[in-house]
N, CA, C and O of each residue as an XYZ file, in Angstrom:
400
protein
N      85.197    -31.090   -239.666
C      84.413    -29.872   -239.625
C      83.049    -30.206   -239.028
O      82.536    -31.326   -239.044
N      82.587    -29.235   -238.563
C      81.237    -29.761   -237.329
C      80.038    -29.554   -238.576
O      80.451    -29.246   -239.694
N      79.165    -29.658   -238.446
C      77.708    -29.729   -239.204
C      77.309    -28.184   -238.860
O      77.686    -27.624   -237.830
N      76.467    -27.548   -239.893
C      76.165    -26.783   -239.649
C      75.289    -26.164   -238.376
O      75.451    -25.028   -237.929
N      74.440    -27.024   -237.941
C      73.648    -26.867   -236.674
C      74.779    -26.920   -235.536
O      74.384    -26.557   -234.428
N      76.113    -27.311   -235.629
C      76.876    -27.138   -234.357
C      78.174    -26.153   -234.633
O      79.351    -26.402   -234.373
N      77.693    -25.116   -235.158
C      78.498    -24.273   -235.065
C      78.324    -23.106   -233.885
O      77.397    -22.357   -233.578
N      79.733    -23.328   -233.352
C      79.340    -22.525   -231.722
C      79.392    -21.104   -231.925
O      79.794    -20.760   -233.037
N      79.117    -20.301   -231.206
C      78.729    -18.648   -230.923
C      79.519    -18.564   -230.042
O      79.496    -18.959   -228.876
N      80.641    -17.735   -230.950
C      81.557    -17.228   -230.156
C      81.705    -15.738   -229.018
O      80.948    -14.783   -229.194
N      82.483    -15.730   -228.184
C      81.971    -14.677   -227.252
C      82.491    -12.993   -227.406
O      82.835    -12.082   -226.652
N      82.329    -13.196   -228.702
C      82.433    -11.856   -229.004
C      81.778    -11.754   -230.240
O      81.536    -12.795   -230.851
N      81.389    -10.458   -230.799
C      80.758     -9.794   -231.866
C      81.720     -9.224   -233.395
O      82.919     -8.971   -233.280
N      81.247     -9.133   -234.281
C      81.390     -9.175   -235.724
C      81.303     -7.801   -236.132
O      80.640     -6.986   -235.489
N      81.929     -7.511   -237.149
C      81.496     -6.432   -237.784
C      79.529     -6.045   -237.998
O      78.631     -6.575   -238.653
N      79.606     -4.844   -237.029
C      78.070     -4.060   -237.195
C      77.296     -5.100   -235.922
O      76.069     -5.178   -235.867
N      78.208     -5.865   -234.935
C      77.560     -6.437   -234.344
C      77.439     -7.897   -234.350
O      77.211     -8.626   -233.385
N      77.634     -8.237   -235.640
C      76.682     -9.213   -235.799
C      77.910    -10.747   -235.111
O      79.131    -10.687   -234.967
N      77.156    -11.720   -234.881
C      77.707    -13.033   -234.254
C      78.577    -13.298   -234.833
O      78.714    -12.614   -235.847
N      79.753    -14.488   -234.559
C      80.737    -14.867   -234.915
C      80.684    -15.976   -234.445
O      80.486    -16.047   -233.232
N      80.857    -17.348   -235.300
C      80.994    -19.072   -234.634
C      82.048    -19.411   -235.388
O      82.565    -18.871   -236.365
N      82.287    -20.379   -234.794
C      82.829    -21.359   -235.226
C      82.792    -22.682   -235.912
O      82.062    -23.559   -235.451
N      83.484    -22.894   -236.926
C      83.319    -24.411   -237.199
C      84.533    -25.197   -237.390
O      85.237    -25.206   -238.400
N      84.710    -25.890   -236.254
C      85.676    -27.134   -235.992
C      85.214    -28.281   -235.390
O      84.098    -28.336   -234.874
N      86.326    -29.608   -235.428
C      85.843    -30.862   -234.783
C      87.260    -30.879   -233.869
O      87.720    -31.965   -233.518
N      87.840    -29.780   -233.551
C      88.797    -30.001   -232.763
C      88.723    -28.970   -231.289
O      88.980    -27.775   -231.428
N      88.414    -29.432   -230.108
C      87.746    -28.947   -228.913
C      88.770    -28.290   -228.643
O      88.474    -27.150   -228.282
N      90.097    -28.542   -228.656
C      91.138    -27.951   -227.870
C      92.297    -26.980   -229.060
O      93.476    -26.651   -228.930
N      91.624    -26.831   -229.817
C      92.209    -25.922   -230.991
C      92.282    -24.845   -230.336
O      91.540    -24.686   -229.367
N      93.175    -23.888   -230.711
C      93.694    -22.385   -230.537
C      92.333    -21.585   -230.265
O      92.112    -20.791   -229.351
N      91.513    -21.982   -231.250
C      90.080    -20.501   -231.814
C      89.394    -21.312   -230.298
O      89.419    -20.615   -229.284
N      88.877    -22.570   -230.190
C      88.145    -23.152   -229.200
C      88.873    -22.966   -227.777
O      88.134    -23.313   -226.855
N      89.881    -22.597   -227.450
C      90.620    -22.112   -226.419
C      90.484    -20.469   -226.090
O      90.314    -19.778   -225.086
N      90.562    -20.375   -226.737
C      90.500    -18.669   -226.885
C      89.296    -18.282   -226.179
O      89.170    -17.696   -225.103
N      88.184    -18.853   -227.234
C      86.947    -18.507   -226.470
C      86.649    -18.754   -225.202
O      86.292    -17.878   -224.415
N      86.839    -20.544   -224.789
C      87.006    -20.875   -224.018
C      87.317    -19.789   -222.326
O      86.543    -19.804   -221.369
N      88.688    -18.922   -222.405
C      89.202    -18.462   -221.802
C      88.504    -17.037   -221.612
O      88.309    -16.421   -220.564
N      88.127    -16.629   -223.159
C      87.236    -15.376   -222.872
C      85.965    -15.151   -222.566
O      85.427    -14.088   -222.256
N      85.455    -16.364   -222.686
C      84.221    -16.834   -221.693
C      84.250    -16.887   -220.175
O      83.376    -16.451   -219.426
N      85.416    -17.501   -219.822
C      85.632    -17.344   -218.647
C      86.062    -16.116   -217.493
O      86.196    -16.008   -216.274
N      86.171    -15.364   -218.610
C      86.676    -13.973   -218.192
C      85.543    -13.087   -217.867
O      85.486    -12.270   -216.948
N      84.391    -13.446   -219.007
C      83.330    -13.118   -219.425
C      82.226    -13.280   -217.834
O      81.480    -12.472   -217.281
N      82.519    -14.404   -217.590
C      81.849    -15.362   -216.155
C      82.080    -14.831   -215.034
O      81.248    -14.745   -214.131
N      83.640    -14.283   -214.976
C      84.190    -13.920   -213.834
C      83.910    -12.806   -213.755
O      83.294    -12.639   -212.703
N      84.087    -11.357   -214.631
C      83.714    -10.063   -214.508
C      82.168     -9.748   -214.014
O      81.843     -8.749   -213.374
N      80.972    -11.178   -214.592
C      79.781    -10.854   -214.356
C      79.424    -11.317   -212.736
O      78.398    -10.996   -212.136
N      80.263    -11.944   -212.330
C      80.653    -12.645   -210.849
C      80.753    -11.526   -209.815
O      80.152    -11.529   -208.741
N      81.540    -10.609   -210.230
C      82.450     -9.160   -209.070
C      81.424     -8.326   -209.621
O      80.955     -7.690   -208.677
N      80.721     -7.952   -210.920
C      79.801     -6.649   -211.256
C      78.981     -7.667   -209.665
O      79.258     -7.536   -208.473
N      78.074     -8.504   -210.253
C      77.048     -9.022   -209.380
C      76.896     -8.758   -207.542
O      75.926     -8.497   -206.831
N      78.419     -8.983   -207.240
C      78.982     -8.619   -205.752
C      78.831     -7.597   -205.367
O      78.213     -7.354   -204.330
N      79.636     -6.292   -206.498
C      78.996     -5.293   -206.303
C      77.942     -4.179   -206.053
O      77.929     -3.187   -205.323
N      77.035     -4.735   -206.963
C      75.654     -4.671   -206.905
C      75.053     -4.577   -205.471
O      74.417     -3.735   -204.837
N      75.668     -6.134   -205.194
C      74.591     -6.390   -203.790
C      75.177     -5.574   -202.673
O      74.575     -5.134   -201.694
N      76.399     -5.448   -202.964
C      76.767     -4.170   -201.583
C      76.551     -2.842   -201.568
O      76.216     -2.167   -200.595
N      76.847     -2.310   -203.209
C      76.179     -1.432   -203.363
C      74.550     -1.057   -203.092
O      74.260      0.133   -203.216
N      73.706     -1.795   -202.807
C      72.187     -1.820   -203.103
C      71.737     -1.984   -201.801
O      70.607     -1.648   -201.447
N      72.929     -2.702   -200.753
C      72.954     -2.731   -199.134
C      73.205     -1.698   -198.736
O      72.979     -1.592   -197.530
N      73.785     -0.390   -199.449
C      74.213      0.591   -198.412
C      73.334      1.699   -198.847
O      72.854      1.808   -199.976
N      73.186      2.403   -197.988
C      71.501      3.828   -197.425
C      72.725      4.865   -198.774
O      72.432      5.778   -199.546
N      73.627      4.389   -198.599
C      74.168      6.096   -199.116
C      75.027      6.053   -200.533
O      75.965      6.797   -200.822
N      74.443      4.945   -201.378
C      74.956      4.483   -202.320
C      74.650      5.815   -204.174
O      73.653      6.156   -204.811
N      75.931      6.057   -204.273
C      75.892      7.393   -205.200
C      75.511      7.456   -206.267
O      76.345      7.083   -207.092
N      73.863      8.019   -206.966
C      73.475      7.732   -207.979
C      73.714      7.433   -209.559
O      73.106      6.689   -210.328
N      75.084      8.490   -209.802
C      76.081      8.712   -210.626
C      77.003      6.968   -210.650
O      77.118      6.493   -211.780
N      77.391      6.414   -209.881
C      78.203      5.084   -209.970
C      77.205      3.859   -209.575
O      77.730      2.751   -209.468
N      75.881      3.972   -209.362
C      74.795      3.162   -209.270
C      74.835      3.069   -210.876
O      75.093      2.003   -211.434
N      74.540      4.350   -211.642
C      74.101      4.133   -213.345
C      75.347      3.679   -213.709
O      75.180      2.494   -213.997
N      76.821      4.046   -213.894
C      77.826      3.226   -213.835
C      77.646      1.308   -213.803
O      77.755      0.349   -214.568
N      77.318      1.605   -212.414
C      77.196     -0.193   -212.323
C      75.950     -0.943   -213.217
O      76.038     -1.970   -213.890
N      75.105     -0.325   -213.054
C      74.191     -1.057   -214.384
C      74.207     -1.018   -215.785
O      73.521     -1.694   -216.552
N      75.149     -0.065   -216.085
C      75.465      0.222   -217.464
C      76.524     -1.009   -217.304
O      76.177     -1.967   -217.994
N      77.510     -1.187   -216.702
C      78.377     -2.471   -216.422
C      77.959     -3.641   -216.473
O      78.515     -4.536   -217.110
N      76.363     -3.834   -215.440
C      75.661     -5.217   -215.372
C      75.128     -4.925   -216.403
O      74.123     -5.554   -216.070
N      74.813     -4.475   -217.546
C      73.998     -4.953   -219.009
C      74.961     -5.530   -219.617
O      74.774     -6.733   -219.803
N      76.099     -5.031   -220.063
C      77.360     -5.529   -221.057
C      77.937     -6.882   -220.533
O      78.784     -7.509   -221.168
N      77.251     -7.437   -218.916
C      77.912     -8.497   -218.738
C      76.837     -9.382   -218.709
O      77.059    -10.574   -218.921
N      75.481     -8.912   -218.435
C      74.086    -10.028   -219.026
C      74.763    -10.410   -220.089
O      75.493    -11.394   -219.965
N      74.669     -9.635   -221.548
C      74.887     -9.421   -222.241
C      75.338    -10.833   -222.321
O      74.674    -11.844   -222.552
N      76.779    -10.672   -222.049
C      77.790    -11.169   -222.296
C      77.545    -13.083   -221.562
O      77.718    -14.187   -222.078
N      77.169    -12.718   -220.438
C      76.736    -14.603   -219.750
C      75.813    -14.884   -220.585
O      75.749    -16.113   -220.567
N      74.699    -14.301   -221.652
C      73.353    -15.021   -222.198
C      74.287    -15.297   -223.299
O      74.381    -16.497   -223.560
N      75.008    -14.498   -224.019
C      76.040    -15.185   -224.571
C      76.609    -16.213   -224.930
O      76.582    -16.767   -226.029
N      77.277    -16.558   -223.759
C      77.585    -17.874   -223.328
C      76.631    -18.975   -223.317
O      76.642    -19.986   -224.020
N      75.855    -18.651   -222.469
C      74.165    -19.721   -222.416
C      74.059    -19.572   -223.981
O      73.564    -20.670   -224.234
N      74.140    -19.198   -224.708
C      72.976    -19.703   -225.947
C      74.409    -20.527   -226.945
O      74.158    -21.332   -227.841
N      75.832    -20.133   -226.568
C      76.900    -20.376   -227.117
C      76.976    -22.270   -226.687
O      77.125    -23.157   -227.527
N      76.813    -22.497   -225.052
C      76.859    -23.599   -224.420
C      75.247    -24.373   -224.433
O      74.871    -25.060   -223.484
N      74.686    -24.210   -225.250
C      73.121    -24.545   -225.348
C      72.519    -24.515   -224.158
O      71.692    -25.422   -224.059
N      72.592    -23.928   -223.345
C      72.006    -24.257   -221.591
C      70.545    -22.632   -221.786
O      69.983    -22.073   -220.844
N      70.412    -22.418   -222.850
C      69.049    -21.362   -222.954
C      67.497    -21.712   -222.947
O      66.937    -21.869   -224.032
N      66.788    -21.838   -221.766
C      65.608    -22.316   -222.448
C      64.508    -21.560   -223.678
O      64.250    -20.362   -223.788
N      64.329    -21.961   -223.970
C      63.180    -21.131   -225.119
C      62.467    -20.344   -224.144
O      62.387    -20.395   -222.917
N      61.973    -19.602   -225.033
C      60.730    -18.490   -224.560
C      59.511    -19.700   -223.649
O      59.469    -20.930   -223.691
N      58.941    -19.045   -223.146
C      57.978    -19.821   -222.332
C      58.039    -21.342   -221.824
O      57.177    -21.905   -221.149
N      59.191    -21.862   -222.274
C      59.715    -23.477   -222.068
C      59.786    -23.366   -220.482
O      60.365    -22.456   -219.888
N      58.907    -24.748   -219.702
C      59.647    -25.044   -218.398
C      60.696    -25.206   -217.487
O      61.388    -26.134   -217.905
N      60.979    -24.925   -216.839
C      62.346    -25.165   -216.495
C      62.131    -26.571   -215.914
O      61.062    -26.758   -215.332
N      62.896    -27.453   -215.986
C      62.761    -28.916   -215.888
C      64.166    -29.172   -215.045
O      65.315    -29.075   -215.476
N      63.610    -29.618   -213.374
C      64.881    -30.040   -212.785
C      64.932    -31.287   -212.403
O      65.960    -31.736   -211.896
């Protein structure tokens, strides 16, 4: 069983919202797969919203009605990649440097 400080944040939400982790010492378990996969799903949907965006935002005649559509789309998938970042520890703190 992992220590309490390494319990991962899983990529989905709890009753009323609230987070859901995990605690195992086994990486390739069923629950650690799962996520795994719905993270990746998670990655990929925010991948094609993102594409969209930029073509949408390239064209003069782009329809205000499926513009709010698409950003109501790109929040649930921020959402969803910061998610991940704070799930995969890759989040910097508030005002922290970015250090490359």
């Amino acid at each position: 069983m992992t220590a309490a400080n390494e319990l991962r944040l899983l990529p989905w939400s709890g009753p009323g919202h609230k987070p859901c982790y995990l605690s195992t010492d086994d990486r390739g378990g069923y629950m650690s797969r799962l996520a795994d996969n719905i993270e990746a799903v998670q990655l990929g949907t925010a991948a094609e919203l993102l594409e969209m965006a930029s073509e949408s935002l390239a064209g003069e005649d782009a329809d205000p009605i499926q513009l709010r559509r698409l950003c109501h789309d790109l929040t649930g998938a921020l959402r969803d990649v910061l998610r991940v970042a704070v799930s995969r520890g890759h989040l910097l703190a508030p005002g922290e440097p970015h250090r490359i």
